[in-house]
C-alpha positions as CSV (number, residue, x, y, z in Angstrom):
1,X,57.1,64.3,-46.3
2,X,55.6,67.3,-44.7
3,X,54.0,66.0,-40.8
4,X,50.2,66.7,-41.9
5,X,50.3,64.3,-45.2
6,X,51.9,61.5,-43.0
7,X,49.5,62.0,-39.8
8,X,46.4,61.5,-43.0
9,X,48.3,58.8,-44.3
10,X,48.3,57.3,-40.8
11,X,44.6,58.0,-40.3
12,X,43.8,56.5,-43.5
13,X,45.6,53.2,-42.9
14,X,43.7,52.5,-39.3
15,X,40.8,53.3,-40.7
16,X,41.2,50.8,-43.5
17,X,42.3,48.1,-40.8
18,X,39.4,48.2,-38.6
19,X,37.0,48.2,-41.8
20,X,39.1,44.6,-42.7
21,X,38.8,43.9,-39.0
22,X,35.0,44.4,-38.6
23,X,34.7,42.6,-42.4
24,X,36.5,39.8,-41.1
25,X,34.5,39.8,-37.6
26,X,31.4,39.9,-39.3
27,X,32.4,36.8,-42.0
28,X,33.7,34.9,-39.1
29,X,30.4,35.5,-37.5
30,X,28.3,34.0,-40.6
31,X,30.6,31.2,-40.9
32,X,28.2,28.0,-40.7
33,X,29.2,25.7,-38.5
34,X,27.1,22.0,-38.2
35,X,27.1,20.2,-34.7
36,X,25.3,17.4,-33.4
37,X,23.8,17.5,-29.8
38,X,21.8,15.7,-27.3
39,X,18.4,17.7,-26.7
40,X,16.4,16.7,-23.8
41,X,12.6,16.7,-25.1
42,X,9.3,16.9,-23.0
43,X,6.4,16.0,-24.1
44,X,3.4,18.1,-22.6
45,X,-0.6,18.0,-23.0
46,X,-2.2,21.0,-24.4
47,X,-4.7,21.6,-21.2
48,X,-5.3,19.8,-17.8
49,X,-7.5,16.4,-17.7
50,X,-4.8,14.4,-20.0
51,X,-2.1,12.0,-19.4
52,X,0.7,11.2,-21.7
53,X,2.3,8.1,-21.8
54,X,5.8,7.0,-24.0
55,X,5.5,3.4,-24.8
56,X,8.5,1.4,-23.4
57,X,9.3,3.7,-21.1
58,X,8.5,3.7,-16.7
59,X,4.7,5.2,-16.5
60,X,4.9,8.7,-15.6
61,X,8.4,8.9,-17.9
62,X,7.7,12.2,-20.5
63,X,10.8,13.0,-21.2
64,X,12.9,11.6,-23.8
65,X,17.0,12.4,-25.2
66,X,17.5,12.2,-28.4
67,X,20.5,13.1,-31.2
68,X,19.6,15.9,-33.2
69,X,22.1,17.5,-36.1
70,X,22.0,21.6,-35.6
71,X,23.4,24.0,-38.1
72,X,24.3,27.6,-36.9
73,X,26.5,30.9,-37.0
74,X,29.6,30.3,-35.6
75,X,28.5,33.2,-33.7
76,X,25.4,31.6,-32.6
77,X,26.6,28.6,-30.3
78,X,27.5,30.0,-27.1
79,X,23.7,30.7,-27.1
80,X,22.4,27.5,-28.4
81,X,24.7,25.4,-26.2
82,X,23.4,27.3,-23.1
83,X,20.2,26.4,-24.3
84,X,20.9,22.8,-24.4
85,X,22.4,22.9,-20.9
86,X,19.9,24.7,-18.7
87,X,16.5,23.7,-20.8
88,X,14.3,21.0,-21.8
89,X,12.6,21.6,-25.1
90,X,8.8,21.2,-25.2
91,X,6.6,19.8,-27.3
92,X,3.0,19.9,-27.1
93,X,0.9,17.1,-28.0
94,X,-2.7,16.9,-29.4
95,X,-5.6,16.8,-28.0
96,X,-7.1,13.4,-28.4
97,X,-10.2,12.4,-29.9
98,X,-10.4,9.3,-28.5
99,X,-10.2,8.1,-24.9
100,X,-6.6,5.9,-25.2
101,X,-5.5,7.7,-28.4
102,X,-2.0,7.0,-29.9
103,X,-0.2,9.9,-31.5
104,X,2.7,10.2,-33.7
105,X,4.9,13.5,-33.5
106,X,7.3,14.7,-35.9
107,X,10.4,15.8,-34.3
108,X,12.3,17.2,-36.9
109,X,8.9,20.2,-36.9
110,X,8.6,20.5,-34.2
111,X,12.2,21.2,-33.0
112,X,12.3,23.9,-35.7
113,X,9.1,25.6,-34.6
114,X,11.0,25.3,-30.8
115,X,13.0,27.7,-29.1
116,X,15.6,26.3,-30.7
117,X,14.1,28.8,-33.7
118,X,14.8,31.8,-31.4
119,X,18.7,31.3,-31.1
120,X,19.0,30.8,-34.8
121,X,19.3,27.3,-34.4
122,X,18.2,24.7,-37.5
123,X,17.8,21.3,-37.2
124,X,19.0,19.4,-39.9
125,X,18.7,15.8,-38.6
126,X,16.4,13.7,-35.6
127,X,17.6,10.8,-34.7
128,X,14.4,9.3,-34.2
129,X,13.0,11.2,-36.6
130,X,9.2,10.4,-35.2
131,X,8.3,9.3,-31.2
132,X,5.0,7.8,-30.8
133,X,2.9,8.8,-27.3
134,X,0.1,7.4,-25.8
135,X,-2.8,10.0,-24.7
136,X,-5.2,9.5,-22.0
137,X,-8.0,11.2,-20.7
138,X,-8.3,11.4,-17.7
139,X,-11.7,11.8,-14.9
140,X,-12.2,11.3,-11.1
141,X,-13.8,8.6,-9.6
142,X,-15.2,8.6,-5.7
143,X,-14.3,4.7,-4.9
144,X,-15.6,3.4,-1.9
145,X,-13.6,1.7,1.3
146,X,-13.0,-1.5,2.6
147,X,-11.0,-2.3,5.7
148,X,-8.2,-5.0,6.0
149,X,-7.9,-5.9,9.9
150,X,-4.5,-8.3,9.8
151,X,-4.6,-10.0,13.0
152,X,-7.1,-7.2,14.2
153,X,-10.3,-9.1,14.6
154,X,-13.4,-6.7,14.6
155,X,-16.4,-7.1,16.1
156,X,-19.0,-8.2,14.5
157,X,-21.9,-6.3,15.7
158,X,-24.1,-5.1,13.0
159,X,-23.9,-1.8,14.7
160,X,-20.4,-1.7,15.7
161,X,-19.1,-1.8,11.9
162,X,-16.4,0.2,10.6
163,X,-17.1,4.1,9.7
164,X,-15.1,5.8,7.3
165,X,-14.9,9.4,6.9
166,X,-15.1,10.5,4.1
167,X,-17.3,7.6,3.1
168,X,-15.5,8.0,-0.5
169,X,-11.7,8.9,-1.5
170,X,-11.7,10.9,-4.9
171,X,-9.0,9.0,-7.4
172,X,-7.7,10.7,-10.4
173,X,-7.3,7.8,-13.7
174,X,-7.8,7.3,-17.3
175,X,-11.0,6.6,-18.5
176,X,-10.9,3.4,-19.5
177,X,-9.9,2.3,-15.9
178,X,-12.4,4.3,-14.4
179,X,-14.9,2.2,-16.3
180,X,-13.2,-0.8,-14.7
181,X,-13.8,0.7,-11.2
182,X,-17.7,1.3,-11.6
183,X,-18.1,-2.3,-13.9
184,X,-16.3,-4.6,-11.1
185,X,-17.0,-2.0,-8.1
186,X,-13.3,-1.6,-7.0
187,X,-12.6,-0.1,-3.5
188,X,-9.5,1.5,-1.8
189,X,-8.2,-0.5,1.3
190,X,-8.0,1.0,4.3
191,X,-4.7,-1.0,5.9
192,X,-5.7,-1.5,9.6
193,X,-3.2,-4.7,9.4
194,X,-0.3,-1.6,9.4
195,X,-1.4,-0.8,13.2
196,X,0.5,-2.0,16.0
197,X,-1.2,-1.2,19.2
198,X,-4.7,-0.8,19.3
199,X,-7.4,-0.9,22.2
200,X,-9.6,-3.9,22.5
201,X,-13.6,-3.4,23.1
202,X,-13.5,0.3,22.8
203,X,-14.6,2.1,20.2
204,X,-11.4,4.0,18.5
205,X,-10.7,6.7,15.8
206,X,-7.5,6.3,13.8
207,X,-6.0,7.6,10.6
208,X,-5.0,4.3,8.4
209,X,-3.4,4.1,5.1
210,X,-4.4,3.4,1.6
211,X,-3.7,1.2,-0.8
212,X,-5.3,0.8,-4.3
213,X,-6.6,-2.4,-5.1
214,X,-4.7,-4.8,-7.5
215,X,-6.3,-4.2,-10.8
216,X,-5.3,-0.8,-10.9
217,X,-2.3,-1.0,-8.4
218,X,0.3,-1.2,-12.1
219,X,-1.9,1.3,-13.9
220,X,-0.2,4.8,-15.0
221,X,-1.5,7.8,-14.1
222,X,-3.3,6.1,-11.3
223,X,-3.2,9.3,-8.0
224,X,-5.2,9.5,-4.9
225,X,-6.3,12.8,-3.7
226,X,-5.3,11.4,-0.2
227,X,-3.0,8.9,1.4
228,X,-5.1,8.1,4.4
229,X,-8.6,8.1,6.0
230,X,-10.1,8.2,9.3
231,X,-12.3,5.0,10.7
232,X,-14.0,4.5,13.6
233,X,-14.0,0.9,14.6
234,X,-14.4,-1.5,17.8
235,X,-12.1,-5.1,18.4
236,X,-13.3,-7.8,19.7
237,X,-10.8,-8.7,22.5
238,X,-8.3,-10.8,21.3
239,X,-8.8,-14.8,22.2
240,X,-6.5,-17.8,21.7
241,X,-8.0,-21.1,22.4
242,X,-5.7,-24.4,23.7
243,X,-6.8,-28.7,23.5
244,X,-5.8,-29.9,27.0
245,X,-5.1,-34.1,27.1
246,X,-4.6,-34.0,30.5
247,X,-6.7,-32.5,33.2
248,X,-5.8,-33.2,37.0
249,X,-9.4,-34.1,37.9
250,X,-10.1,-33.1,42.0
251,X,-13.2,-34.9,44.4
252,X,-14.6,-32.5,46.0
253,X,-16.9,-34.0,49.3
254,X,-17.5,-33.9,52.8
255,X,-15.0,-34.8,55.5
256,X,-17.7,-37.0,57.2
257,X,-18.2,-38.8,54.0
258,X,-14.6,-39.6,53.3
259,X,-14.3,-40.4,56.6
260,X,-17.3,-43.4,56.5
261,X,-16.3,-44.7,52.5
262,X,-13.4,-45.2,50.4
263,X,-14.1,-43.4,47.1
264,X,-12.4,-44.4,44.2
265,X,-12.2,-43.0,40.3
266,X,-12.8,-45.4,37.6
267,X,-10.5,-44.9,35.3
268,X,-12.3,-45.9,31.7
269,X,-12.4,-44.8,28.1
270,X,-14.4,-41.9,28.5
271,X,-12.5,-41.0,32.2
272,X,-12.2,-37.4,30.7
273,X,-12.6,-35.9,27.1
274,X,-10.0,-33.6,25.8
275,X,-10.9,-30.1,27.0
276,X,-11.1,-27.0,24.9
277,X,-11.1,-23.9,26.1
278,X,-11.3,-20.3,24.5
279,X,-10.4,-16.8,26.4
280,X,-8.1,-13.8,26.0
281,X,-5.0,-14.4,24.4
282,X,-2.5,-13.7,27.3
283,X,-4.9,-15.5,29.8
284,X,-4.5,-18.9,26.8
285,X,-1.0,-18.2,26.5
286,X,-0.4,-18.8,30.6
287,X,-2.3,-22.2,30.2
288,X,0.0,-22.7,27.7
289,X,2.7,-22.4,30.2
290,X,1.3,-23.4,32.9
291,X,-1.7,-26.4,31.7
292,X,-2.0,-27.7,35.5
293,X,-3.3,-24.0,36.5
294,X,-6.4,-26.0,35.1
295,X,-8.3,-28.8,36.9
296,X,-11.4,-30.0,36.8
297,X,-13.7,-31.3,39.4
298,X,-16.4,-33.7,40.7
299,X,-18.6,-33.2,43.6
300,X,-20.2,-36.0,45.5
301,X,-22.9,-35.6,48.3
302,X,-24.2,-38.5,50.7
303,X,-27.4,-38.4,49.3
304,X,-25.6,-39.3,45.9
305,X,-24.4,-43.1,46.9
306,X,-28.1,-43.6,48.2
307,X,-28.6,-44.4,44.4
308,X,-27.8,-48.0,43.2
309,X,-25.1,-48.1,41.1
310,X,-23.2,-48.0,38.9
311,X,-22.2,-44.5,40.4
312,X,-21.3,-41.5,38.4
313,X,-21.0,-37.5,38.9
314,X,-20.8,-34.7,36.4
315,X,-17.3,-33.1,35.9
316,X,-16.8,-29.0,36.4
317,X,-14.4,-27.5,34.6
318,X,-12.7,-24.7,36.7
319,X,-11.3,-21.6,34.5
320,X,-10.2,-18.7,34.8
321,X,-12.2,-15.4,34.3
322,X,-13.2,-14.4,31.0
323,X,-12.0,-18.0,29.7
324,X,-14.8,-20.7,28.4
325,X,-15.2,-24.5,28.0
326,X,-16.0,-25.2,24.6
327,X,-15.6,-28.7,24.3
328,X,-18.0,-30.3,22.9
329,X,-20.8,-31.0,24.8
330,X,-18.9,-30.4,28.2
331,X,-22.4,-30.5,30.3
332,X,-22.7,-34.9,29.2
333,X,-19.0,-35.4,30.6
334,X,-19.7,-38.0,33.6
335,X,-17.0,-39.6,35.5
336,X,-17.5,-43.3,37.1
337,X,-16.7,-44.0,40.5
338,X,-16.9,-46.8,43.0
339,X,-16.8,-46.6,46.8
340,X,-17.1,-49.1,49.8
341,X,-17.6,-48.7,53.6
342,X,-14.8,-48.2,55.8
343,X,-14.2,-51.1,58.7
344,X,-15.9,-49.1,61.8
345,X,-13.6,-47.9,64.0
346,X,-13.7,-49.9,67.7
């Protein structure tokens, strides 16, 4: 065979090969292959103002896995898997026509009309084949403030009240639970209970926390536009009151008169009432310790035994600073006494 018919011959045979080759390439591309998948879904609202709720599922949860069947080119699945791994499908809701609307989705369509279409992907089979949503509307409402002082006590001046600013917090919510903020008048609480150390009887400007109040506190879809508020508020000092049973009682008179009588308590019944007192909590909470820093008093003159008897003096209740008796009527208390001359000295 001459060199120039075999050299064709070997052209011809390569050229047949990759023609079988690219045949074969191009049939093993078209082969259809079916697979079934997990295809994370998220359900989105067609424009802004609009909540979407799955029933069964933790409010705020729009997302959703489910089993779909896909057939494709075998050529075709290196694209659709990398799909499935680094995207979540979308699929777009309706606009409601009602306020708390309830919309069922078909997820076979929509899947197909997904970018799932653009890898040459078709869904065969949903498993669920439909997923019901709930769609609110929602508005803002400006809710008003109240204030929750703990173990704070305020004061109670008319003038010295709490100020807020802003007066109003804007809250993002559905509808129908803004219509059950303006019906019952709901308002934010302003958490001055979460405050450690706070100045008392001066006025003071602190940032405070907010909580929403309990009829909406489980609600979905629920947001503040802010966390915290600024109040300007005044506390009372802080008081502690204690019930003491036993008071040392002290005579208080003249060394001339002690000298001429012997003066002598009666102890009766009504010797000495149980005394209440009220005053600044660290100043109660030394009594406490301490009752006998406490003693109360009687003060006789010489003009006083001039009087027939039976003989009795008022009682003073001595206290500290900032502290006050308020036993019931503490002015009546009157303690007995007796007294008798002393034998004259020779």
């Amino acid at each position: 065979m001459k060199k120039g018919v075999l050299l064709e011959s070997l052209e011809t045979v390569l050229v047949v090969t990759v023609i079988t080759m690219l045949i074969w390439l191009y049939a093993e591309g078209e082969t259809i292959l079916t697979h079934t998948r997990t295809i994370k879904v998220n359900f989105v609202a067609p424009t802004t103002g609009l909540a979407i709720t799955l029933p069964g599922q933790a409010p705020g949860t729009t997302t959703l896995n489910i089993s779909a069947t896909l057939q494709a080119s075998s050529g075709d699945w290196a694209r659709i898997d990398e799909l499935l791994g680094s995207e979540t499908i979308e699929i777009e809701v309706k606009v409601p026509a009602t306020d708390d609307e309830k919309q069922t989705l078909n997820l076979l369509e929509a899947l197909n009309h997904s970018p799932l279409a653009d890898v040459r992907a078709f869904v065969k089979e949903v498993v669920p084949a439909t997923e019901t949503v709930q769609v609110r509307t929602l508005e803002f409402v400006d809710m008003g403030l109240r204030i929750e002082p703990g173990k704070h006590e305020l004061s109670s001046e008319k003038t010295e009240e709490p100020v807020f600013s802003p007066e109003k917090i804007r809250v993002e919510m559905p509808s129908k639970d803004a219509a059950l903020v303006r019906n019952q008048n709901l308002k934010l609480t302003a958490h001055l209970d979460r405050l450690e150390t706070l100045s008392e009887g001066t006025q003071q400007n602190v940032s405070v926390e907010l909580s929403l109040p309990p009829q909406l506190q489980e609600k979905p879809h629920v947001t503040l536009t802010q966390e915290t508020v600024d109040v300007k508020f005044i506390l009372d000092k802080q008081t502690d009151q204690i019930d003491l049973e036993d008071v040392q009682v002290r005579l208080t008179t003249s060394d001339a008169l002690t000298w001429q009588y012997r003066i002598e308590i009666v102890r009766t019944q009504r010797f000495l009432p149980v005394v209440t007192l009220k005053g600044p909590k660290e100043v109660i909470s030394r009594i406490k310790e301490q009752p006998d820093l406490i003693r109360a008093s009687i003060i006789l003159r010489h003009s006083d035994l001039q009087e027939p008897p039976p003989y009795s003096a008022p009682l003073y209740i001595d206290v500290p600073q900032g502290v006050t008796d308020i036993s019931p009527n503490p002015a009546e208390t009157f303690i007995d006494y007796t007294f008798t001359e002393r034998d004259p000295q020779p």
